[in-house]
Structure formats: structure tokens, C-alpha cells
PDB file with one MODEL, atoms N, CA, C and O in Angstrom:
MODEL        1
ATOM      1  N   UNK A   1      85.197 148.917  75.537  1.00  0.00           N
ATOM      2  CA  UNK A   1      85.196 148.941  76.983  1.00  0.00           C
ATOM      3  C   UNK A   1      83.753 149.023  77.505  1.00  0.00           C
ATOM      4  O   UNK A   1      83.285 148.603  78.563  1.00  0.00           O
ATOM      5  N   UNK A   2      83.108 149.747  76.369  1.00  0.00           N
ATOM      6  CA  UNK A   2      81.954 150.113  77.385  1.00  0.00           C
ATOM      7  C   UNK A   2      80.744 148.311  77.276  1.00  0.00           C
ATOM      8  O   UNK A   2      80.112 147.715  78.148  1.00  0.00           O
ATOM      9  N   UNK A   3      80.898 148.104  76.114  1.00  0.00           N
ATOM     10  CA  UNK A   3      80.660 146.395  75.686  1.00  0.00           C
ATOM     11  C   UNK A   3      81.029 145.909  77.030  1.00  0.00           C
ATOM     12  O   UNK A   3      80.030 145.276  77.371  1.00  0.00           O
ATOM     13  N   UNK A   4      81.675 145.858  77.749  1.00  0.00           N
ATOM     14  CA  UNK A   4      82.843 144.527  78.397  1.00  0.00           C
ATOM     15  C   UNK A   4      81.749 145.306  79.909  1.00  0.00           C
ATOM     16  O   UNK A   4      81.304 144.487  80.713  1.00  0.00           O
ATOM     17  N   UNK A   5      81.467 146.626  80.110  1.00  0.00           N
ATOM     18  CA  UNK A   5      80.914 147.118  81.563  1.00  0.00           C
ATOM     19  C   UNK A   5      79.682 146.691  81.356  1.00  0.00           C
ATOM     20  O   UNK A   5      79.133 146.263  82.372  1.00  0.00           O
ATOM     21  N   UNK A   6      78.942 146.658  80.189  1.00  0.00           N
ATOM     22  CA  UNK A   6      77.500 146.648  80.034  1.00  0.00           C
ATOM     23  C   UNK A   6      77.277 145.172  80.405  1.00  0.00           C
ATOM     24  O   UNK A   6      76.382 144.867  81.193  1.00  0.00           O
ATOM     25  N   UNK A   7      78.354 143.946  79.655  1.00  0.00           N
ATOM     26  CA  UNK A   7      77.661 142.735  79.811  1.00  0.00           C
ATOM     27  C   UNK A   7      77.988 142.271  81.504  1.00  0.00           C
ATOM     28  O   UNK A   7      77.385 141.344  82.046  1.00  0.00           O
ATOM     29  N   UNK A   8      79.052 143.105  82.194  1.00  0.00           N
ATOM     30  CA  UNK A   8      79.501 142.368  83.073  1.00  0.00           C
ATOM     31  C   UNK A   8      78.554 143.041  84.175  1.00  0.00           C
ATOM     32  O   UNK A   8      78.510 142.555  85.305  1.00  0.00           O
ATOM     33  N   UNK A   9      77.876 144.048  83.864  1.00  0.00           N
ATOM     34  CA  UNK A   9      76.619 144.819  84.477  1.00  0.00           C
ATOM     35  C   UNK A   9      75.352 144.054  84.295  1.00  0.00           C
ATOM     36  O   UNK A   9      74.552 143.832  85.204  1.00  0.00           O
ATOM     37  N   UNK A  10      75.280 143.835  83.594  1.00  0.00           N
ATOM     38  CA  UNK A  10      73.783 142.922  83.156  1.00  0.00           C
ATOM     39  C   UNK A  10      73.986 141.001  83.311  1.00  0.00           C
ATOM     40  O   UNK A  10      73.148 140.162  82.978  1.00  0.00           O
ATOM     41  N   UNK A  11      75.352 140.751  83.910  1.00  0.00           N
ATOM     42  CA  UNK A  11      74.786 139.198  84.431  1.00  0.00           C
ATOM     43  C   UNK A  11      75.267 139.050  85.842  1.00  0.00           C
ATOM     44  O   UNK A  11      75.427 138.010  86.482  1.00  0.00           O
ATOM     45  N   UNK A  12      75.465 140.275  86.196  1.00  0.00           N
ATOM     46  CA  UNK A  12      75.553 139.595  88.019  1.00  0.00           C
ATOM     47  C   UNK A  12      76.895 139.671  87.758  1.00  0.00           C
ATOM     48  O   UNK A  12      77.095 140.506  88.640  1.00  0.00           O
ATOM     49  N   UNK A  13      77.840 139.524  87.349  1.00  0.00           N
ATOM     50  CA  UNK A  13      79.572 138.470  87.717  1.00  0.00           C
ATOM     51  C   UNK A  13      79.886 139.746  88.613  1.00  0.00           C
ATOM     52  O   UNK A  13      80.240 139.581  89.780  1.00  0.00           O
ATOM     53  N   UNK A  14      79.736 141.220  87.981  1.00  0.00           N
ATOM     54  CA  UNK A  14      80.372 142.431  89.185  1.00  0.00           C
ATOM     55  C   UNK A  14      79.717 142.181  90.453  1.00  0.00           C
ATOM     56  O   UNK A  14      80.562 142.302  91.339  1.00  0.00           O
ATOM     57  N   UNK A  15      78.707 141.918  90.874  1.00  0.00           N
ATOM     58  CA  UNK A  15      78.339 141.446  92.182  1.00  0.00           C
ATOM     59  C   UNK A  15      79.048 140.104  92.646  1.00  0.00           C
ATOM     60  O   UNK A  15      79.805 140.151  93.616  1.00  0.00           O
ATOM     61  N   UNK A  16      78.823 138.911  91.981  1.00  0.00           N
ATOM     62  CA  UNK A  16      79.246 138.119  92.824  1.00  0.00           C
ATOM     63  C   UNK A  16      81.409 138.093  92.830  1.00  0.00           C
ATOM     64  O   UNK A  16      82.038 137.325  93.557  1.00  0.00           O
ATOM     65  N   UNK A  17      81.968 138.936  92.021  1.00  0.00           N
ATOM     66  CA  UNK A  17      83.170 139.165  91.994  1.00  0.00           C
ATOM     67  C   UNK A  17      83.227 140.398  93.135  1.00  0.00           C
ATOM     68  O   UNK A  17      84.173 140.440  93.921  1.00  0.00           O
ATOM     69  N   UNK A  18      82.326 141.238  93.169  1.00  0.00           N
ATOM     70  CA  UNK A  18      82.890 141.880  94.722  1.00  0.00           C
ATOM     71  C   UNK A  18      81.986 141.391  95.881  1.00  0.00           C
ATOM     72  O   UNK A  18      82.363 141.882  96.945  1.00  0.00           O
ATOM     73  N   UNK A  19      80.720 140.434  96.033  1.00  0.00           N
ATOM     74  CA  UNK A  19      80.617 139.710  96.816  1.00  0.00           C
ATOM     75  C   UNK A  19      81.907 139.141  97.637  1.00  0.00           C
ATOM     76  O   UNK A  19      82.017 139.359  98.844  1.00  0.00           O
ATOM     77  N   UNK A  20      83.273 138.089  96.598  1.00  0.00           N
ATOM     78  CA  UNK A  20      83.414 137.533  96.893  1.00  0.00           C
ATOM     79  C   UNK A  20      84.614 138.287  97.752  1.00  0.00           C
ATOM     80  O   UNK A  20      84.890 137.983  98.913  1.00  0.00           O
ATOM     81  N   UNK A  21      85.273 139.309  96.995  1.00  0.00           N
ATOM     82  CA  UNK A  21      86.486 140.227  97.531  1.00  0.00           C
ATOM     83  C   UNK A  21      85.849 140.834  98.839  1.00  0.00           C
ATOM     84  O   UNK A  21      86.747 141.302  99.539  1.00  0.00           O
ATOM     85  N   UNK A  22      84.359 141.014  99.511  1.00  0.00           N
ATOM     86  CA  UNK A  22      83.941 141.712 100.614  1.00  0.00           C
ATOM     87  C   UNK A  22      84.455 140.344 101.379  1.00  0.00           C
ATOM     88  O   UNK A  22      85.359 140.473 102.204  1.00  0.00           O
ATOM     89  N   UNK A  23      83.900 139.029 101.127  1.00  0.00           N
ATOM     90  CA  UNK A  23      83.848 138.327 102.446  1.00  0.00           C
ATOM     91  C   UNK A  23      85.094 137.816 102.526  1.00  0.00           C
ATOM     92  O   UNK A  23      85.333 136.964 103.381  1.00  0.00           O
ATOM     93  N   UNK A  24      86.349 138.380 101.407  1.00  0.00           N
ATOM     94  CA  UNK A  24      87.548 137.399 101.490  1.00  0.00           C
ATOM     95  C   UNK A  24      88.227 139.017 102.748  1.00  0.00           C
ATOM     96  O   UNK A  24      89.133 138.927 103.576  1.00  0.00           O
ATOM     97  N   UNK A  25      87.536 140.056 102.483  1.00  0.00           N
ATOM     98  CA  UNK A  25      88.244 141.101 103.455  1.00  0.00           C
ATOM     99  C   UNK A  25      87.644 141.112 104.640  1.00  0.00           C
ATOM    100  O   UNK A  25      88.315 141.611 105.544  1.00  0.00           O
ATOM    101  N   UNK A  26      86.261 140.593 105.002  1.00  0.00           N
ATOM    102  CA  UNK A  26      85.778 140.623 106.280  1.00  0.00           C
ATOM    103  C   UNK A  26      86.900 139.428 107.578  1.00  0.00           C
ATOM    104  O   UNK A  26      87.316 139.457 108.736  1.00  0.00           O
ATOM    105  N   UNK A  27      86.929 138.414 106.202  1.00  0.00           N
ATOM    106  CA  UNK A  27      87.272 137.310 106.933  1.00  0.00           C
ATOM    107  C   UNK A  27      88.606 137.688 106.790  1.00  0.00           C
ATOM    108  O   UNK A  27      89.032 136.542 106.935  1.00  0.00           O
ATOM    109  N   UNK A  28      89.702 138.401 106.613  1.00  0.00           N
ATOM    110  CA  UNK A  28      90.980 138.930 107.085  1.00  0.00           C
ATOM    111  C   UNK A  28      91.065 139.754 108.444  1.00  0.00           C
ATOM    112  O   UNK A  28      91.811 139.705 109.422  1.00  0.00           O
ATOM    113  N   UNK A  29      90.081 140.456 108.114  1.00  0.00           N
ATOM    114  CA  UNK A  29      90.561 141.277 109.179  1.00  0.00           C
ATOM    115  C   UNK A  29      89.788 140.849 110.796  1.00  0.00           C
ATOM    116  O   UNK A  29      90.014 141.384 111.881  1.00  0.00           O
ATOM    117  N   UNK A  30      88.795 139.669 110.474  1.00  0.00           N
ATOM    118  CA  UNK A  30      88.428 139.035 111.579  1.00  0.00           C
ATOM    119  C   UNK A  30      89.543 138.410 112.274  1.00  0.00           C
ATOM    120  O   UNK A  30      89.778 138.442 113.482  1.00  0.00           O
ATOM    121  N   UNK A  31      90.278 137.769 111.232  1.00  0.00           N
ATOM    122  CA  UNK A  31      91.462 136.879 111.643  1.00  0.00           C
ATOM    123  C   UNK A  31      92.549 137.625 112.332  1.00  0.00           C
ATOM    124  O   UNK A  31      93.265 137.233 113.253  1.00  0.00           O
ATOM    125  N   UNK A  32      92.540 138.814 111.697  1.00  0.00           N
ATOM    126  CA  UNK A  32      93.574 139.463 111.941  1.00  0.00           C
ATOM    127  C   UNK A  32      93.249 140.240 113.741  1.00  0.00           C
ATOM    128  O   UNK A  32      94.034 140.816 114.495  1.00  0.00           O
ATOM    129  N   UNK A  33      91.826 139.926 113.890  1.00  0.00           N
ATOM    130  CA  UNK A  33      91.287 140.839 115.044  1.00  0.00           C
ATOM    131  C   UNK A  33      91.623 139.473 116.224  1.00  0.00           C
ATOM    132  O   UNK A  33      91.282 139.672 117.390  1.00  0.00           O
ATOM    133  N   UNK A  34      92.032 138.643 116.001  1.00  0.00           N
ATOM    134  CA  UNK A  34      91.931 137.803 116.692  1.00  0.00           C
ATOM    135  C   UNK A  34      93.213 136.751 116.907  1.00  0.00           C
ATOM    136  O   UNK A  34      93.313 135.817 117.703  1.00  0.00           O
ATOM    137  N   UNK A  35      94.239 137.284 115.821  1.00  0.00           N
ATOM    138  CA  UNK A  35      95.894 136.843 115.962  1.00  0.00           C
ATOM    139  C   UNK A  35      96.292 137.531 116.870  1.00  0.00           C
ATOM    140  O   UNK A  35      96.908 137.044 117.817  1.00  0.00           O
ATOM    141  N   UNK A  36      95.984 138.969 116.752  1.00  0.00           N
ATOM    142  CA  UNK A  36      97.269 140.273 116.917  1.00  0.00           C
ATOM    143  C   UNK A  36      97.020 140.088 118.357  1.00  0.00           C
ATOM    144  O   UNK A  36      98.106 140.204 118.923  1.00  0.00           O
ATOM    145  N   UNK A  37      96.075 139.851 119.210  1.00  0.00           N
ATOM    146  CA  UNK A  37      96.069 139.992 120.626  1.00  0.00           C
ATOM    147  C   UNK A  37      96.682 138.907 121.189  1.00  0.00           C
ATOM    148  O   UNK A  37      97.436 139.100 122.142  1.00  0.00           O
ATOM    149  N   UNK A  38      96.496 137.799 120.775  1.00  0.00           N
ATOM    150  CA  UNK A  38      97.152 136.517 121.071  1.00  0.00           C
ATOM    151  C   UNK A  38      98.602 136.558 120.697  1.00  0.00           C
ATOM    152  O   UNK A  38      99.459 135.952 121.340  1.00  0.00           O
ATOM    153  N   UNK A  39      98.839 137.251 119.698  1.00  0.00           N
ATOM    154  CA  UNK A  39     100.421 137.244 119.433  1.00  0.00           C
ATOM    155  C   UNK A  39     101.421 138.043 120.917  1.00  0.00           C
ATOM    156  O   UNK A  39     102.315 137.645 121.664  1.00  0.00           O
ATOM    157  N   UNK A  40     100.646 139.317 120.751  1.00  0.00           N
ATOM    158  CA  UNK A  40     100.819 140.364 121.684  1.00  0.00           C
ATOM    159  C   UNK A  40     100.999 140.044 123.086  1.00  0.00           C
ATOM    160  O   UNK A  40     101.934 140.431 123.788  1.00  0.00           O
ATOM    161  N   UNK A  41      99.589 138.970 123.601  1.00  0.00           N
ATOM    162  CA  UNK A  41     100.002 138.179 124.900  1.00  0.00           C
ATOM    163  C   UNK A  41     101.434 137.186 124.767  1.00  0.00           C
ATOM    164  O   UNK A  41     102.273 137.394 125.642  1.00  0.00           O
ATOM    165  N   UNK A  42     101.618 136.591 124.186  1.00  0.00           N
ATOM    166  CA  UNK A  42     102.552 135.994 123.650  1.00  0.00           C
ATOM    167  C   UNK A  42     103.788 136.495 123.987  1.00  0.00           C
ATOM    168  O   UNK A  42     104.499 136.115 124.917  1.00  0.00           O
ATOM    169  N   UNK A  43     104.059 137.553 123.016  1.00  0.00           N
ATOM    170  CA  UNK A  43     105.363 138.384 123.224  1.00  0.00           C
ATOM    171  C   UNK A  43     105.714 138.706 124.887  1.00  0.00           C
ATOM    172  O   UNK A  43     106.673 138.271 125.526  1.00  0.00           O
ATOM    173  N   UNK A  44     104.521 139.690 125.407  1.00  0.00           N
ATOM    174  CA  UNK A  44     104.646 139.791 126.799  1.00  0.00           C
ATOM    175  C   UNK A  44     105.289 138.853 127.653  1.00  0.00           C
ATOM    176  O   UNK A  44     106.149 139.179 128.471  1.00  0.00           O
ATOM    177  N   UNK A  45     104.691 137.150 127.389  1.00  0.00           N
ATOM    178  CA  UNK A  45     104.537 136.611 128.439  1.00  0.00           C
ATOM    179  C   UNK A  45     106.213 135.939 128.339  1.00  0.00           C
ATOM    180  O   UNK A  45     106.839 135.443 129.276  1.00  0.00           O
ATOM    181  N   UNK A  46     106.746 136.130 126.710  1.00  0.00           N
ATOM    182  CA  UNK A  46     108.195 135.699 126.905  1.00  0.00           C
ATOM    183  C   UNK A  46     108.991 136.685 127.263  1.00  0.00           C
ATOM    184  O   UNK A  46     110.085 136.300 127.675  1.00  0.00           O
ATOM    185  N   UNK A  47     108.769 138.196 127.246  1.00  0.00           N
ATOM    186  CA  UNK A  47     109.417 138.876 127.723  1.00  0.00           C
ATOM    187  C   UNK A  47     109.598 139.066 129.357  1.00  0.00           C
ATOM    188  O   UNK A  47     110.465 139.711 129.947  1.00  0.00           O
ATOM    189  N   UNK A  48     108.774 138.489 129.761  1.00  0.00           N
ATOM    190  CA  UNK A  48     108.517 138.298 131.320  1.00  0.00           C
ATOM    191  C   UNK A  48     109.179 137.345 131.518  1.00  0.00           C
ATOM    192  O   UNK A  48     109.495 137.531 132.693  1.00  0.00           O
ATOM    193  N   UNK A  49     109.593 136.517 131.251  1.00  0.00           N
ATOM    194  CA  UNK A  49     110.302 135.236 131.474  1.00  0.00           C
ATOM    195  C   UNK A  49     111.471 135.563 131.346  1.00  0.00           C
ATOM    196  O   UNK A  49     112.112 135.068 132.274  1.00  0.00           O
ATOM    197  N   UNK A  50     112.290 136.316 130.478  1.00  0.00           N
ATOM    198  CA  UNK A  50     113.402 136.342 130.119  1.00  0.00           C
ATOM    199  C   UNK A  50     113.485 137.527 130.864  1.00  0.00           C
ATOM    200  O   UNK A  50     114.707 137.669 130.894  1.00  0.00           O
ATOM    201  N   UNK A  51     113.015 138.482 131.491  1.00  0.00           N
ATOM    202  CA  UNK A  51     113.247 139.450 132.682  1.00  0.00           C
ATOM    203  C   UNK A  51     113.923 138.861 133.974  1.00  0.00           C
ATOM    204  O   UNK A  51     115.009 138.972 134.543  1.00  0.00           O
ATOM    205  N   UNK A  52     112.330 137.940 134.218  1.00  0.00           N
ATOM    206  CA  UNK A  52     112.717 137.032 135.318  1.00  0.00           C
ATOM    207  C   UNK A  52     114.025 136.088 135.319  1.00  0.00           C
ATOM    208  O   UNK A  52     114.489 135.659 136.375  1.00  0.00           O
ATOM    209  N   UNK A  53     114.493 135.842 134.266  1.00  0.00           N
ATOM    210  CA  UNK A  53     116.052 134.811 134.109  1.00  0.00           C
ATOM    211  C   UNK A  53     116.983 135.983 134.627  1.00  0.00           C
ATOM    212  O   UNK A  53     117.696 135.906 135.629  1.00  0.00           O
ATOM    213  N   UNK A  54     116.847 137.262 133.649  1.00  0.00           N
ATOM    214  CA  UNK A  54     117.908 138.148 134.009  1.00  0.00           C
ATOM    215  C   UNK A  54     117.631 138.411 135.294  1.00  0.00           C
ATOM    216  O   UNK A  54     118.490 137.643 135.727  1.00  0.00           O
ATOM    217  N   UNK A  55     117.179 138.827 136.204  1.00  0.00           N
ATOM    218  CA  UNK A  55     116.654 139.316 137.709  1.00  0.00           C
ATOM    219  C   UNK A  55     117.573 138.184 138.513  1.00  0.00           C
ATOM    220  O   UNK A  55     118.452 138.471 139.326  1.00  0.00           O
ATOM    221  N   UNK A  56     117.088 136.496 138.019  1.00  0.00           N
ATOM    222  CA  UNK A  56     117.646 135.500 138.991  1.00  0.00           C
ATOM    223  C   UNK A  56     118.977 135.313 138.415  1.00  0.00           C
ATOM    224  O   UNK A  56     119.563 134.931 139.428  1.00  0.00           O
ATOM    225  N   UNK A  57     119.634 135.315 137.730  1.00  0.00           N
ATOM    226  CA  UNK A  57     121.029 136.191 136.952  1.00  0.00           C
ATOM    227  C   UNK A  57     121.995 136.681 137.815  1.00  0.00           C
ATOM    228  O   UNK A  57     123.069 136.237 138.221  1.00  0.00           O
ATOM    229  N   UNK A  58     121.144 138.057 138.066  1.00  0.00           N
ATOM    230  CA  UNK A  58     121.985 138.788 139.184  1.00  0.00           C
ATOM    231  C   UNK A  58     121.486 138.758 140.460  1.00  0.00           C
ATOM    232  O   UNK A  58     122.045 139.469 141.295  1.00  0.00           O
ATOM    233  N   UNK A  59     120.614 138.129 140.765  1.00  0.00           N
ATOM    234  CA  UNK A  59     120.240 137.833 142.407  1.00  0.00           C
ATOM    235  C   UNK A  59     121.747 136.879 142.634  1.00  0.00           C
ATOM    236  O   UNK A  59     122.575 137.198 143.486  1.00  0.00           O
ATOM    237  N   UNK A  60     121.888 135.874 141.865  1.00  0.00           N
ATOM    238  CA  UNK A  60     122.558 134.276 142.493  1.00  0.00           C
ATOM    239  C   UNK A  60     123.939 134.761 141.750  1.00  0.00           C
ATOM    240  O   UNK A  60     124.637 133.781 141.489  1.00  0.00           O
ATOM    241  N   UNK A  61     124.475 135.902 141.372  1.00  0.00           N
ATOM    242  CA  UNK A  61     125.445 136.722 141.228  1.00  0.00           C
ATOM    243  C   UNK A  61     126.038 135.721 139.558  1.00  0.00           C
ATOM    244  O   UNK A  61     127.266 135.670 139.483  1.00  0.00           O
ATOM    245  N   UNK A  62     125.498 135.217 138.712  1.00  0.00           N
ATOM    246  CA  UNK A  62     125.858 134.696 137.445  1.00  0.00           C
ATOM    247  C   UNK A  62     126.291 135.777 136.366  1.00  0.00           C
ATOM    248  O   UNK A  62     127.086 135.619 135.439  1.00  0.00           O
ATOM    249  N   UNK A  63     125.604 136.869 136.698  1.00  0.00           N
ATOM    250  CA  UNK A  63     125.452 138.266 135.916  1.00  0.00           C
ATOM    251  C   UNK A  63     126.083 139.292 136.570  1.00  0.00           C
ATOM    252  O   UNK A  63     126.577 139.038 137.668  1.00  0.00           O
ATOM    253  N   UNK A  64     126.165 140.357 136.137  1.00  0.00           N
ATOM    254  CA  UNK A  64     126.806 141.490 136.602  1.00  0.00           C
ATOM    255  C   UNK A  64     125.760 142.472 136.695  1.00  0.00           C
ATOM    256  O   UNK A  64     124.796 142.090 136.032  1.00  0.00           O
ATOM    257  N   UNK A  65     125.527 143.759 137.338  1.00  0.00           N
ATOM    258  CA  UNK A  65     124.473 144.250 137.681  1.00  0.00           C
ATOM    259  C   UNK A  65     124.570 145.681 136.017  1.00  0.00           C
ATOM    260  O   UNK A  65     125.416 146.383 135.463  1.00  0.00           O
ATOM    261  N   UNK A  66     122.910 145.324 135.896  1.00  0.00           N
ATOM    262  CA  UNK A  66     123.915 146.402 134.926  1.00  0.00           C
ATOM    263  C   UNK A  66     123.721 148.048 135.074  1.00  0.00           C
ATOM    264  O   UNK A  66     124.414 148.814 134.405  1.00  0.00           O
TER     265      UNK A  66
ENDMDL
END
């Protein structure tokens, strides 16, 4: 084991193997910083819509009040 830390210590691969795991997590959670609000508007803006159906529902008496 200690063979396998020493060589993988002495040519770089542990750097550029967690190089590569940093920028594969930066670039998640960028993505992720930048779905979740757009999803979120999203949800809102169909839940507003489907308020507004129910509202004109029971305005034009199709629905029952609940």
C-alpha cells in the first residue's frame, strides 16, 4: 500500500485526479445554483395559473365553492 501512495505521490496523478473531482464539483453545484431558481419560478408560475382556472371555476359557477 504504502508502494501504490508513494508512486501515486511522486507523479502528479493524486493532483490531477482531485484536480479533476474539484472542477467536476464546482461545475455541479454552479449548475445546480442556477436550475433550482428557474425550476422554482417555474413551479410558482404554474401554480398561479391553475389558481387562477380554479378562481374563474367558481366565479362563472363551473365549480362549487369550496
Amino acid at each position: 500500500m504504502k508502494n501504490i501512495l508513494d508512486k501515486l505521490s511522486g507523479s502528479g496523478a493524486a493532483t490531477g485526479l482531485f484536480s479533476s473531482v474539484l472542477s467536476g464539483v464546482v461545475y455541479y453545484f454552479d449548475t445546480l445554483a442556477n436550475v433550482i431558481p428557474t425550476l422554482s419560478l417555474a413551479g410558482l408560475y404554474y401554480s398561479y395559473q391553475m389558481r387562477k382556472a380554479e378562481r374563474l371555476g367558481i366565479y362563472y359557477g363551473l365549480k362549487p365553492r369550496p
